[in-house]
mmCIF file of the N, C-alpha and C atoms, coordinates in Angstrom:
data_MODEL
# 
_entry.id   MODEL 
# 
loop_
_atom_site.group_PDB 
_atom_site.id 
_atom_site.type_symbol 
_atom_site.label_atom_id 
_atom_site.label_alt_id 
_atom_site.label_comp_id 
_atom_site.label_asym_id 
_atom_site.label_entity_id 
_atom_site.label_seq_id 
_atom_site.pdbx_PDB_ins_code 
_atom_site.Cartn_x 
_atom_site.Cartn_y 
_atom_site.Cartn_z 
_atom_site.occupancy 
_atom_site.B_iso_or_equiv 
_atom_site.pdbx_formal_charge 
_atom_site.auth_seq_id 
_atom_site.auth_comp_id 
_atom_site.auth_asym_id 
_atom_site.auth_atom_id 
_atom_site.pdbx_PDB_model_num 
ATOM 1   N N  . UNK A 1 1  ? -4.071  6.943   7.839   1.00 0.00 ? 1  UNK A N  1 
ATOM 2   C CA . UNK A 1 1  ? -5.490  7.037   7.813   1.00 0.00 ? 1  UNK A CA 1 
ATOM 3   C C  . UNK A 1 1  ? -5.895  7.254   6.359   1.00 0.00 ? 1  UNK A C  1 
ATOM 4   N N  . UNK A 1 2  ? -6.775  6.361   5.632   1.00 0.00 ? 2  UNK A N  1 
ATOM 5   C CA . UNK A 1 2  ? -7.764  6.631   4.925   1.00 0.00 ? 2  UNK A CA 1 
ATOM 6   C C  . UNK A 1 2  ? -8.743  7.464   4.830   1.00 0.00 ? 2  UNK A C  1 
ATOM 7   N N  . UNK A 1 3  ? -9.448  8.505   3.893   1.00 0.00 ? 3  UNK A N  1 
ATOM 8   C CA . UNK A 1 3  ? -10.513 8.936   3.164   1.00 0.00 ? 3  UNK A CA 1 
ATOM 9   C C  . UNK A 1 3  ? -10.970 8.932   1.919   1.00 0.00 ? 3  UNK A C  1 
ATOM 10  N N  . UNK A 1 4  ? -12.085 7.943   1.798   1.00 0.00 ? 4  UNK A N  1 
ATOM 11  C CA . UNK A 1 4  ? -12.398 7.841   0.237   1.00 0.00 ? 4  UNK A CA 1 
ATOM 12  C C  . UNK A 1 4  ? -13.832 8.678   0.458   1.00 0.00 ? 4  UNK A C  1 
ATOM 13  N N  . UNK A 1 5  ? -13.724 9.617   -0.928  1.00 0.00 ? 5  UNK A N  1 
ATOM 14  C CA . UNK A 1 5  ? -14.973 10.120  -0.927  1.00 0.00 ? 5  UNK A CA 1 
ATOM 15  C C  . UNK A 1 5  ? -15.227 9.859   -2.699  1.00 0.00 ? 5  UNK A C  1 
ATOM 16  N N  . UNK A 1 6  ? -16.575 10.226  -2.520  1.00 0.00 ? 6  UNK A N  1 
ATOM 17  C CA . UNK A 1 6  ? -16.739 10.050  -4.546  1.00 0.00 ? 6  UNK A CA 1 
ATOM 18  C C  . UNK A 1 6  ? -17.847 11.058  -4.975  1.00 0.00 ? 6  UNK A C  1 
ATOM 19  N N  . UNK A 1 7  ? -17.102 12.335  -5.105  1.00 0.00 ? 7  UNK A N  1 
ATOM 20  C CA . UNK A 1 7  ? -17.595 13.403  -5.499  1.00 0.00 ? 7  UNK A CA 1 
ATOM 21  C C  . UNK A 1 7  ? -18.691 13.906  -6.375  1.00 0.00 ? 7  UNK A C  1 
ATOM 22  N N  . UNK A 1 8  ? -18.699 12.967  -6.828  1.00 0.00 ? 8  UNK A N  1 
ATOM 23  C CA . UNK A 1 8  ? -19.989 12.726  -8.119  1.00 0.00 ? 8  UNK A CA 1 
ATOM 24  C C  . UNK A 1 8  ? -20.056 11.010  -8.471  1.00 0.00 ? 8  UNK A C  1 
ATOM 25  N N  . UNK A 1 9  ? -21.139 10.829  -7.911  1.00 0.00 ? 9  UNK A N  1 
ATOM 26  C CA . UNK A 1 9  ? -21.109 9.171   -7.947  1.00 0.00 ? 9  UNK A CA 1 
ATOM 27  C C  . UNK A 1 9  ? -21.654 9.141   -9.407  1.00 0.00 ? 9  UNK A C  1 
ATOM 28  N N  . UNK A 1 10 ? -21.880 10.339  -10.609 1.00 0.00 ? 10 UNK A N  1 
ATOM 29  C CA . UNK A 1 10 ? -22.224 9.606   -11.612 1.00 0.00 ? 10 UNK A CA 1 
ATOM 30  C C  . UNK A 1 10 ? -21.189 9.217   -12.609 1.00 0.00 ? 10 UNK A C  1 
ATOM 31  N N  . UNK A 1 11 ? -19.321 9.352   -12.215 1.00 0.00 ? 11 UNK A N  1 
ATOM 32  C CA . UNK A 1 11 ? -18.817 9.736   -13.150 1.00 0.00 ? 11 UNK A CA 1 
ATOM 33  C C  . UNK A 1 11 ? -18.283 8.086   -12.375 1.00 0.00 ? 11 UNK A C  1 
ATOM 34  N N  . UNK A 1 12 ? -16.810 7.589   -13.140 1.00 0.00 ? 12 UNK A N  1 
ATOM 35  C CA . UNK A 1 12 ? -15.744 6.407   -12.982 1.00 0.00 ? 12 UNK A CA 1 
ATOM 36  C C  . UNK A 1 12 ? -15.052 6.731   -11.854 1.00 0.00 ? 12 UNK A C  1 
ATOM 37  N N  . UNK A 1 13 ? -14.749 7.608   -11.415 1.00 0.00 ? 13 UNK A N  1 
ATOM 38  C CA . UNK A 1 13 ? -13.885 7.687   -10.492 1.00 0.00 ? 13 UNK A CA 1 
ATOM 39  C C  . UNK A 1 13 ? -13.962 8.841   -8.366  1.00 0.00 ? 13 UNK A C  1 
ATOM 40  N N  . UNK A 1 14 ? -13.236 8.274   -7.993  1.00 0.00 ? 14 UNK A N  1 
ATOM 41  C CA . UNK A 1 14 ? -13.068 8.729   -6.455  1.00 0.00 ? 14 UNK A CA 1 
ATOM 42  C C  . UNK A 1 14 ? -12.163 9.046   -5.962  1.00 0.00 ? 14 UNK A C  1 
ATOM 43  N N  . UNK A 1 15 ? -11.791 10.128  -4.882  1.00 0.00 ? 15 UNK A N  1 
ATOM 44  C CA . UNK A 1 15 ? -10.556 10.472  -4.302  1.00 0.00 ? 15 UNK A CA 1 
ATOM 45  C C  . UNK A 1 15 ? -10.544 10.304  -3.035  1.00 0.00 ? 15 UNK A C  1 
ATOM 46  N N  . UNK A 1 16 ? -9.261  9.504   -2.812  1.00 0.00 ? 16 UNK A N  1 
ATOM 47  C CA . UNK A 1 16 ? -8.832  9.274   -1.557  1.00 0.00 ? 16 UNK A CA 1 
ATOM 48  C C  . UNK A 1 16 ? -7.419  9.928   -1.483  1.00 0.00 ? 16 UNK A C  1 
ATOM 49  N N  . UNK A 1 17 ? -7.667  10.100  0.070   1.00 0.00 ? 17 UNK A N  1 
ATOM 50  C CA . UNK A 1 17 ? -6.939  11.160  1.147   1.00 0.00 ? 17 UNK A CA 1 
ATOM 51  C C  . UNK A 1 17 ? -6.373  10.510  2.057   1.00 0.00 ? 17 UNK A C  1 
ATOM 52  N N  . UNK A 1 18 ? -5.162  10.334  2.172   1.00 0.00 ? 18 UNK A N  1 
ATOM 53  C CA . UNK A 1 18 ? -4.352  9.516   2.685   1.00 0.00 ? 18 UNK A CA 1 
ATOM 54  C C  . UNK A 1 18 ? -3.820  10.461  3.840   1.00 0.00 ? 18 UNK A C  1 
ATOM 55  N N  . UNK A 1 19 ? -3.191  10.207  4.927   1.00 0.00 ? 19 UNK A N  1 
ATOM 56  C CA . UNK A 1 19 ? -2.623  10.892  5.991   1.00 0.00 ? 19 UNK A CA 1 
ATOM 57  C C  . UNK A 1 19 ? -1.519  9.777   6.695   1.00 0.00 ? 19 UNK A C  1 
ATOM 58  N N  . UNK A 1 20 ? -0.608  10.267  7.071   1.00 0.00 ? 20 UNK A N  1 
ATOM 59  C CA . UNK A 1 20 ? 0.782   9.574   7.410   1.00 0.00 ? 20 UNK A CA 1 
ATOM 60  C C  . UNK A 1 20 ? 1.235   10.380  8.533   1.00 0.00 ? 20 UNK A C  1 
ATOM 61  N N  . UNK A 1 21 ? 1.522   9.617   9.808   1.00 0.00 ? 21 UNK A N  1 
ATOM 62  C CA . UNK A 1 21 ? 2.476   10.316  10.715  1.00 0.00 ? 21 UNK A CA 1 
ATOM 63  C C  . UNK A 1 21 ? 3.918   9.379   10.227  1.00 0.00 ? 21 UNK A C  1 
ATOM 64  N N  . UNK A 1 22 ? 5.024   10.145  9.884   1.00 0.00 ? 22 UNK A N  1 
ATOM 65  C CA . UNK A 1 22 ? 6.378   9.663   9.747   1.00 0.00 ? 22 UNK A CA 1 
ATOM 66  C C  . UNK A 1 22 ? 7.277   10.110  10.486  1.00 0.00 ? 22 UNK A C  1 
ATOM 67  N N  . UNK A 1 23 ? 7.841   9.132   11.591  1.00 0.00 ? 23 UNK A N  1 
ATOM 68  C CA . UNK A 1 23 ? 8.447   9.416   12.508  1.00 0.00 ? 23 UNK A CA 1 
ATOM 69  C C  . UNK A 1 23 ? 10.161  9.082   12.168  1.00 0.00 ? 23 UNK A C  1 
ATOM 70  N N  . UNK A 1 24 ? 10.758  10.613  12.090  1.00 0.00 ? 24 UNK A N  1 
ATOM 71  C CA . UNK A 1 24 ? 12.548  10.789  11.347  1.00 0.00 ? 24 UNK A CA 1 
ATOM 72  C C  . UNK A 1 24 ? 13.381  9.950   12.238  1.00 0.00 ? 24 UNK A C  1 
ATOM 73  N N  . UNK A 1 25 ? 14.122  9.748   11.716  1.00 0.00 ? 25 UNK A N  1 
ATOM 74  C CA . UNK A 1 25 ? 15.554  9.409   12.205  1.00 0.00 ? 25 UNK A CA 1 
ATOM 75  C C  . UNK A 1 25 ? 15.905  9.648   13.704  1.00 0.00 ? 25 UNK A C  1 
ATOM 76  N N  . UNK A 1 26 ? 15.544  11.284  13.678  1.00 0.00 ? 26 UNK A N  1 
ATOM 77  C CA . UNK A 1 26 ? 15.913  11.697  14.771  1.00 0.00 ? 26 UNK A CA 1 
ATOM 78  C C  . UNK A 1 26 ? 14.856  11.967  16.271  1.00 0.00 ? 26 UNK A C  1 
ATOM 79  N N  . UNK A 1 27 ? 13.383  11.203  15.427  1.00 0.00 ? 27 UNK A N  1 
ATOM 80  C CA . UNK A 1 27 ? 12.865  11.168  16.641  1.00 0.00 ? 27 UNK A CA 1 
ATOM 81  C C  . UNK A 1 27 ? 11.477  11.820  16.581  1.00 0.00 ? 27 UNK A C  1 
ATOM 82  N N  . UNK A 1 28 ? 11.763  12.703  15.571  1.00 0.00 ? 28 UNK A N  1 
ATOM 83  C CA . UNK A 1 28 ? 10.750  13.775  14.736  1.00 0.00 ? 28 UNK A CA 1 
ATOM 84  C C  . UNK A 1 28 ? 9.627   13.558  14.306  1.00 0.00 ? 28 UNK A C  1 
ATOM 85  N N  . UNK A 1 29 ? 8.189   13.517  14.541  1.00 0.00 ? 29 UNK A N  1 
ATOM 86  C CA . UNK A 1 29 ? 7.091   13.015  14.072  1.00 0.00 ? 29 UNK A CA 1 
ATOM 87  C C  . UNK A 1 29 ? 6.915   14.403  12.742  1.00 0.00 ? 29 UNK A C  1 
ATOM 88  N N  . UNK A 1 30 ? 6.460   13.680  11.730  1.00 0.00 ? 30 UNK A N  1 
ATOM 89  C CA . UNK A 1 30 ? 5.641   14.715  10.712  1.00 0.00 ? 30 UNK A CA 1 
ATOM 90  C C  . UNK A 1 30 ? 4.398   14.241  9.967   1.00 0.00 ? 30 UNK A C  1 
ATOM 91  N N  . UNK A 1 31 ? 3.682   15.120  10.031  1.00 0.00 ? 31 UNK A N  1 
ATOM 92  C CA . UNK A 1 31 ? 2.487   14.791  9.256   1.00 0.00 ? 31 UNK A CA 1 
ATOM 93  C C  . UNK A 1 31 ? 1.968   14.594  7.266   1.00 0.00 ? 31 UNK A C  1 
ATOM 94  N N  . UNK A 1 32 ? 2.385   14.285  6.966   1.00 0.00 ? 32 UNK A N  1 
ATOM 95  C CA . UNK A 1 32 ? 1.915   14.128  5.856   1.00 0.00 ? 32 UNK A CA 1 
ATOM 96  C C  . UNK A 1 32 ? 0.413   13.810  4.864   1.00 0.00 ? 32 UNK A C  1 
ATOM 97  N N  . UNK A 1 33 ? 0.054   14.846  4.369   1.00 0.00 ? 33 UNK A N  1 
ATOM 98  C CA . UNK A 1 33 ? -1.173  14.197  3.415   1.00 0.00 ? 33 UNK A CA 1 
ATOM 99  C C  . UNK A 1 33 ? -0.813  14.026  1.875   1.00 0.00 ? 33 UNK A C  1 
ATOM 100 N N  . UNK A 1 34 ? -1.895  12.872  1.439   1.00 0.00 ? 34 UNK A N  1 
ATOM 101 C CA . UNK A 1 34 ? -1.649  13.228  -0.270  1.00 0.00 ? 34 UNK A CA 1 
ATOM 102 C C  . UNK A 1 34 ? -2.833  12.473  -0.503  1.00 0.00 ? 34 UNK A C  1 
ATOM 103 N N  . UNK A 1 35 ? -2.822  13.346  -1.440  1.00 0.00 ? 35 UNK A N  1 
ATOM 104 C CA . UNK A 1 35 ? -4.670  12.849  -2.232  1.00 0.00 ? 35 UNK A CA 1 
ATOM 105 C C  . UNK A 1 35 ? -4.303  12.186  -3.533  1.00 0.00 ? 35 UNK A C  1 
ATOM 106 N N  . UNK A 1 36 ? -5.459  10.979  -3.987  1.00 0.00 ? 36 UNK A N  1 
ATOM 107 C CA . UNK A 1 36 ? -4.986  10.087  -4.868  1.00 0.00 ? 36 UNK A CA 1 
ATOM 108 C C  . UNK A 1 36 ? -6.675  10.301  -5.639  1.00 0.00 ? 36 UNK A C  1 
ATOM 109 N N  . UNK A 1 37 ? -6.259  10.385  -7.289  1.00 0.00 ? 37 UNK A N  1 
ATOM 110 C CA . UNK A 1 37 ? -7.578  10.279  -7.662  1.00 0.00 ? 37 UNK A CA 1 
ATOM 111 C C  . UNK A 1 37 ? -7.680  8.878   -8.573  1.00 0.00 ? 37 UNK A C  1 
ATOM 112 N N  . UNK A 1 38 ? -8.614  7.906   -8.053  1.00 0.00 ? 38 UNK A N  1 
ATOM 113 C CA . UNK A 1 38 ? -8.711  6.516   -8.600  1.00 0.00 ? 38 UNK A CA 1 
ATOM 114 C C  . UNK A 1 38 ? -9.742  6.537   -9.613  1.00 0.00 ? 38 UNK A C  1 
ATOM 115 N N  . UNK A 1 39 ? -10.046 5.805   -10.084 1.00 0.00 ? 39 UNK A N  1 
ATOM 116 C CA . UNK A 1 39 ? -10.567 5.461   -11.258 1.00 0.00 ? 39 UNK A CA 1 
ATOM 117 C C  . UNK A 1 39 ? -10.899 3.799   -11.465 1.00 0.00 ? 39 UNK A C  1 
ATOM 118 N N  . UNK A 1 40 ? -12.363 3.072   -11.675 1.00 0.00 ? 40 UNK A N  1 
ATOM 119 C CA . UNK A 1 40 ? -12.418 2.123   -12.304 1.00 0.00 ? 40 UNK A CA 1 
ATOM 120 C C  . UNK A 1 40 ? -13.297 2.214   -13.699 1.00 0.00 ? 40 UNK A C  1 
ATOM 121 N N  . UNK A 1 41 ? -12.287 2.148   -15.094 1.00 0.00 ? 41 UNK A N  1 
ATOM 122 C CA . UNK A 1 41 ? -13.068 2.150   -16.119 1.00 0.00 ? 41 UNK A CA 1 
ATOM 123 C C  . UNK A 1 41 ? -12.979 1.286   -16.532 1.00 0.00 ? 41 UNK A C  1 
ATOM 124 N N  . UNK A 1 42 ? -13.868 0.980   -17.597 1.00 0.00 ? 42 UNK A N  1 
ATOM 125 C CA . UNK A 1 42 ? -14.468 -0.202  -18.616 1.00 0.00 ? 42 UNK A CA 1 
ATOM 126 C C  . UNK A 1 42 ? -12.481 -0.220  -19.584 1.00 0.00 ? 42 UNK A C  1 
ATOM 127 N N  . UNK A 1 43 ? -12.753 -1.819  -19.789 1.00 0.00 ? 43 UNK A N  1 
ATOM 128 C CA . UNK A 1 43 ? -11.515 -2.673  -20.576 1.00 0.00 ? 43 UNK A CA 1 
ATOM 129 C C  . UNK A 1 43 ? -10.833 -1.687  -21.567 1.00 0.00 ? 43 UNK A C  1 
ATOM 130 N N  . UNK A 1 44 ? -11.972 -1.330  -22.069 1.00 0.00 ? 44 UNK A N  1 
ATOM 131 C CA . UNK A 1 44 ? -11.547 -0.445  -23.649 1.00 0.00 ? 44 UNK A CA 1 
ATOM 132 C C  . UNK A 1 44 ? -11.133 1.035   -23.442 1.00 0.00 ? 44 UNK A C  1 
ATOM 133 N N  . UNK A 1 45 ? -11.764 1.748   -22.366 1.00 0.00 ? 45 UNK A N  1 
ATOM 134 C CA . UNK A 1 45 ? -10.917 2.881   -21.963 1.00 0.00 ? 45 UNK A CA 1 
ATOM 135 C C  . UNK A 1 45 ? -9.858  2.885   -21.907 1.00 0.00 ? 45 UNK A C  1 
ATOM 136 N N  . UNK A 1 46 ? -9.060  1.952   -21.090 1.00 0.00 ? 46 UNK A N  1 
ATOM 137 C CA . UNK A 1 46 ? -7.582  1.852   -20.489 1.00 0.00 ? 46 UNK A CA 1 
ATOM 138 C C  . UNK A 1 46 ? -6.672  1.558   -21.454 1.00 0.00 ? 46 UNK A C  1 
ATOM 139 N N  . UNK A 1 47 ? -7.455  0.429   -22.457 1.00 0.00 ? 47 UNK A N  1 
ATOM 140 C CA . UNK A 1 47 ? -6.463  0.656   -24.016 1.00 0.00 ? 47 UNK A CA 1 
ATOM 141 C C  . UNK A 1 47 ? -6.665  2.031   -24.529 1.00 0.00 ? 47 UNK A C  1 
ATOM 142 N N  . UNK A 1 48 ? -7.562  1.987   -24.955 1.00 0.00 ? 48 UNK A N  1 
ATOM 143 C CA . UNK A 1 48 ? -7.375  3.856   -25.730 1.00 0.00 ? 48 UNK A CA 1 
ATOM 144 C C  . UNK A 1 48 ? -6.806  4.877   -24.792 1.00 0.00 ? 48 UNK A C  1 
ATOM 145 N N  . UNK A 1 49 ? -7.050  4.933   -23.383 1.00 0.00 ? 49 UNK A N  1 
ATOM 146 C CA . UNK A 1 49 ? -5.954  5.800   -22.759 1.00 0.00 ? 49 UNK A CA 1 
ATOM 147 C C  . UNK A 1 49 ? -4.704  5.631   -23.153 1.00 0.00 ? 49 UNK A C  1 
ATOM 148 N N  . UNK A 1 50 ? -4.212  4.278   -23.075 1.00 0.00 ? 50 UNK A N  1 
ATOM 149 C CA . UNK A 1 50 ? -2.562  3.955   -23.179 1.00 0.00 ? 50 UNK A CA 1 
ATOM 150 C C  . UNK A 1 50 ? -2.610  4.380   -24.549 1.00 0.00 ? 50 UNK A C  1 
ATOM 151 N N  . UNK A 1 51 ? -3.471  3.918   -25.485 1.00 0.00 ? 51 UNK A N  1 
ATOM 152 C CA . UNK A 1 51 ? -3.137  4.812   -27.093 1.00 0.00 ? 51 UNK A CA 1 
ATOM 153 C C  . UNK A 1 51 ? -3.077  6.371   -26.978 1.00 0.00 ? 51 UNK A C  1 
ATOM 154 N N  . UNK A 1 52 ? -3.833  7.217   -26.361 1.00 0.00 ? 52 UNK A N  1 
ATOM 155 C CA . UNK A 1 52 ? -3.670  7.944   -26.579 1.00 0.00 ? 52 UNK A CA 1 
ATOM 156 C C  . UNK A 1 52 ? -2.637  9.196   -26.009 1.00 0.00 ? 52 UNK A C  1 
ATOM 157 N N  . UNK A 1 53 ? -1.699  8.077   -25.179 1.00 0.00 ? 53 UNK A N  1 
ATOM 158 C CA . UNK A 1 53 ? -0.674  9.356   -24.347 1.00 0.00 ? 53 UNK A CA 1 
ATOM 159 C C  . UNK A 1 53 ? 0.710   8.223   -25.135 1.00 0.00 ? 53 UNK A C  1 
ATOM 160 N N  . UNK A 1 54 ? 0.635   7.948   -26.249 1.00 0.00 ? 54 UNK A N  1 
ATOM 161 C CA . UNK A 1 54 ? 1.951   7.747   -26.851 1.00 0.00 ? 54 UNK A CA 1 
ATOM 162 C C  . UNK A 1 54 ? 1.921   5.419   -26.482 1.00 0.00 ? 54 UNK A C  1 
ATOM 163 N N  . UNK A 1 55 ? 1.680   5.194   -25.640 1.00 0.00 ? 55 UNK A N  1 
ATOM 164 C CA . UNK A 1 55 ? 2.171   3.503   -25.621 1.00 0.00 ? 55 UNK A CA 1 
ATOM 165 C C  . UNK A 1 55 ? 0.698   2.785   -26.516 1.00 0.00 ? 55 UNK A C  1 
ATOM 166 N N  . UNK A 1 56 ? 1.587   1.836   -26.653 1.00 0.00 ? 56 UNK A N  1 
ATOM 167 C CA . UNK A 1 56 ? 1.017   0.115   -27.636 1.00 0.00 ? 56 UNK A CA 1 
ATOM 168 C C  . UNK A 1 56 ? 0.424   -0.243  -26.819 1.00 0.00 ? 56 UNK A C  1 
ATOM 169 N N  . UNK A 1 57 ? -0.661  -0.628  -26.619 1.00 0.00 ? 57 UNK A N  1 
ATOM 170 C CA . UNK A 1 57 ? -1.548  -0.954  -25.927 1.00 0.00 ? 57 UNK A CA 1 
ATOM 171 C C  . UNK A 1 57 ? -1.100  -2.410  -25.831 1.00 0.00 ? 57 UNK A C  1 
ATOM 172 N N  . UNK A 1 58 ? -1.116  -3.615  -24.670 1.00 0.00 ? 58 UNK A N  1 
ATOM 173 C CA . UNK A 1 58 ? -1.393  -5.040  -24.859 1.00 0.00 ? 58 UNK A CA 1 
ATOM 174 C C  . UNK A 1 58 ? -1.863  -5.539  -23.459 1.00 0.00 ? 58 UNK A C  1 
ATOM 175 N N  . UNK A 1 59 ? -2.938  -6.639  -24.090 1.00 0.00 ? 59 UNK A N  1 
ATOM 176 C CA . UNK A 1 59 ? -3.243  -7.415  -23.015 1.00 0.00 ? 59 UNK A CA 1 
ATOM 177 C C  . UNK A 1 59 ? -2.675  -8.610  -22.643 1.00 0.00 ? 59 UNK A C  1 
ATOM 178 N N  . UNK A 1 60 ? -2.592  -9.220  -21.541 1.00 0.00 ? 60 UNK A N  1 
ATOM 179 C CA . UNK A 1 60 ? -2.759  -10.779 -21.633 1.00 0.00 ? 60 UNK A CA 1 
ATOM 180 C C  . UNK A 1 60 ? -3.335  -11.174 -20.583 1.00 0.00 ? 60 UNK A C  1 
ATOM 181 N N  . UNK A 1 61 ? -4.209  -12.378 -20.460 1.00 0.00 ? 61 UNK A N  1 
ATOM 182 C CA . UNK A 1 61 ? -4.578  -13.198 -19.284 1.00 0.00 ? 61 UNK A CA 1 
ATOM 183 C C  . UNK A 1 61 ? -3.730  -13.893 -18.854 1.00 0.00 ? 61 UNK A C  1 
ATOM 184 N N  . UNK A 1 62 ? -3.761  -14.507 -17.097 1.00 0.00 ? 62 UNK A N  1 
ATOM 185 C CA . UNK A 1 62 ? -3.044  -15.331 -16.698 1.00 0.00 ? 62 UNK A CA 1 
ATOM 186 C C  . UNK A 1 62 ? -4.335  -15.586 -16.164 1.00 0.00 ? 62 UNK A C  1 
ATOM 187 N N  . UNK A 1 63 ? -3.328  -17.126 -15.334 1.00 0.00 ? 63 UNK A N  1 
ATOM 188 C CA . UNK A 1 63 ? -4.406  -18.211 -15.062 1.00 0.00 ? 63 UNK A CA 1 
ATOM 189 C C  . UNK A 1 63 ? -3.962  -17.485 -13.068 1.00 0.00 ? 63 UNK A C  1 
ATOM 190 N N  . UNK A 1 64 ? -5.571  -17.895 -12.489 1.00 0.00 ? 64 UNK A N  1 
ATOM 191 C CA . UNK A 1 64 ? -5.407  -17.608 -11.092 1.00 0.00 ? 64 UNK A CA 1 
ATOM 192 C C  . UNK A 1 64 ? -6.219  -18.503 -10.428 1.00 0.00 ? 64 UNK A C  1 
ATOM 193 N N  . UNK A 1 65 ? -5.931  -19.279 -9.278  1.00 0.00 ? 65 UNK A N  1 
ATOM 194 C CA . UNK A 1 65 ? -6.301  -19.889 -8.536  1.00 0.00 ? 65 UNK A CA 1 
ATOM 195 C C  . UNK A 1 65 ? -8.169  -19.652 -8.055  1.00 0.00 ? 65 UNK A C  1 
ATOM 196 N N  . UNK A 1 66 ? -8.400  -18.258 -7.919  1.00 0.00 ? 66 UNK A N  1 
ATOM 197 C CA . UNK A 1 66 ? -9.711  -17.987 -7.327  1.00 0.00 ? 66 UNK A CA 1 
ATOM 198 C C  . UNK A 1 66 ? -10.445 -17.259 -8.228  1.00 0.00 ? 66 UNK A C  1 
ATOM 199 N N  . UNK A 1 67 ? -10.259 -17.271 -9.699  1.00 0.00 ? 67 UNK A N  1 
ATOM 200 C CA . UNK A 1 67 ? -10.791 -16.693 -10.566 1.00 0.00 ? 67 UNK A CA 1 
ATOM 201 C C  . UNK A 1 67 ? -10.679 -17.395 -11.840 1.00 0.00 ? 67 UNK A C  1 
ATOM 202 N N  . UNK A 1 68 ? -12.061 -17.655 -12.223 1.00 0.00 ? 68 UNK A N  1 
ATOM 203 C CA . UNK A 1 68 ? -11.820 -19.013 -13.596 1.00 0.00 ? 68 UNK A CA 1 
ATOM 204 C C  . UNK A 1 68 ? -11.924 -18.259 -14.511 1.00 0.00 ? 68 UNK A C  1 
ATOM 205 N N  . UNK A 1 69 ? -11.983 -16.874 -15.118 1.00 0.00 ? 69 UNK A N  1 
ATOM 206 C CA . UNK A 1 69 ? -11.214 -16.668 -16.207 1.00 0.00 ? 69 UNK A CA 1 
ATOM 207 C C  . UNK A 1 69 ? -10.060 -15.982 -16.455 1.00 0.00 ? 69 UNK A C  1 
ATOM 208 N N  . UNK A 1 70 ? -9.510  -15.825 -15.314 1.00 0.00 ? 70 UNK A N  1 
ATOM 209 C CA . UNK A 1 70 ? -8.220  -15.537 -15.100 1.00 0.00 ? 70 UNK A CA 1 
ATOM 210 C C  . UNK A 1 70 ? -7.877  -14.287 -14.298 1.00 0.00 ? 70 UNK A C  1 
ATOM 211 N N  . UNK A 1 71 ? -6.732  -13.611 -14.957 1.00 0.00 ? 71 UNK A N  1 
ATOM 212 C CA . UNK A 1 71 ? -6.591  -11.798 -14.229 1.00 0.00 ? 71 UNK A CA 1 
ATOM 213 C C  . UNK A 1 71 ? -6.190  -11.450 -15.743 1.00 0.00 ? 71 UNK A C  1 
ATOM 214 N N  . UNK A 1 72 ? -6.844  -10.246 -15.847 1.00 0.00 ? 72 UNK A N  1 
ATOM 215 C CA . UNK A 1 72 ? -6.518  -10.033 -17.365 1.00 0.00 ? 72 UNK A CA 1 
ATOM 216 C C  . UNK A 1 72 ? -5.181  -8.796  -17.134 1.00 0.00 ? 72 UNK A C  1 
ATOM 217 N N  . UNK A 1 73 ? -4.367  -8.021  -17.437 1.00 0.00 ? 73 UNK A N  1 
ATOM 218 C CA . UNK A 1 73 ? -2.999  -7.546  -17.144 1.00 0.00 ? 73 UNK A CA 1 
ATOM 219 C C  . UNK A 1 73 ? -3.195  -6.410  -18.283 1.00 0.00 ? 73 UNK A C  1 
ATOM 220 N N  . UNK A 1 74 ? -3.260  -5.186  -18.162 1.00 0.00 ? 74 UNK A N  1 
ATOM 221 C CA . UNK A 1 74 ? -2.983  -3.922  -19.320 1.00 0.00 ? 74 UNK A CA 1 
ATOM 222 C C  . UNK A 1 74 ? -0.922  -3.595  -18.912 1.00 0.00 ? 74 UNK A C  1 
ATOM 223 N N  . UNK A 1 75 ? -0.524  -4.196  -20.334 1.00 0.00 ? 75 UNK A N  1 
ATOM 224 C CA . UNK A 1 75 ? 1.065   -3.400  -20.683 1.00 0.00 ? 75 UNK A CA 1 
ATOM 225 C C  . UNK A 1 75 ? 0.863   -2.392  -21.567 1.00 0.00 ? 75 UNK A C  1 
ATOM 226 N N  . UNK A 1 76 ? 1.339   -1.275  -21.128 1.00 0.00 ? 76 UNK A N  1 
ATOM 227 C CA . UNK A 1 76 ? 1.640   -0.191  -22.382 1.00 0.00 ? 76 UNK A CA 1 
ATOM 228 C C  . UNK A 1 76 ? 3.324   -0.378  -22.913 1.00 0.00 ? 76 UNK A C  1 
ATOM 229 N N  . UNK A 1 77 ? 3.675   -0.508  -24.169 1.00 0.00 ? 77 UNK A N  1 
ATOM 230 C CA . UNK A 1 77 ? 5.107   -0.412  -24.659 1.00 0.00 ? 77 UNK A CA 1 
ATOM 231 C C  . UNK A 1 77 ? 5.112   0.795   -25.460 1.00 0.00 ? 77 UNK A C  1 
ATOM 232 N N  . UNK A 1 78 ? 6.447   1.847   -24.800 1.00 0.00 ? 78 UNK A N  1 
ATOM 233 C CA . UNK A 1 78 ? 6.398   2.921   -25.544 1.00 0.00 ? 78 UNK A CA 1 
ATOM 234 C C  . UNK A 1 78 ? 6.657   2.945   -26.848 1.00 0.00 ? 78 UNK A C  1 
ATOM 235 N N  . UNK A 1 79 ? 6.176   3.470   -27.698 1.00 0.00 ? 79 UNK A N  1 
ATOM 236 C CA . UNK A 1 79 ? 6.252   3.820   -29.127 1.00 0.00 ? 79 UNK A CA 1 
ATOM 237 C C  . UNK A 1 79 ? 7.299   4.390   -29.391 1.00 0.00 ? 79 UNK A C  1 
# 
């Protein structure tokens, strides 16, 4: 099960709340949660993030079938 909520719709980002029944080996149901905090920021954030926790920032486009200017791809290479 899914929960997305967005705690402050004035900021980039939202947290979702995930829930899992995982049923063991032996038969065992368990419950699991974990919360995920997402984020959609602008192009130039995500480079200066990757600059600023140590990786080389690089982009590249590829070409995609349902999108005419492509998918653009963020690599960080560690420094």
């Amino acid at each position: 099960m899914e929960r997305v909520l967005d705690p402050d719709p004035k900021d980039e980002t939202c947290v979702a709340d995930y829930a899992f029944l995982i049923r063991e080996e032996s038969g065992d149901v368990r419950a699991v949660h974990e919360r995920h905090h997402h984020g959609v920021f602008p192009r130039q954030a995500w480079i200066d993030m990757m600059a600023e926790v140590g990786f080389e920032p690089h982009t590249k486009v590829v070409e995609h079938s349902e999108l005419p200017n492509g998918y653009e791809f963020f690599v960080g290479v560690k420094r």
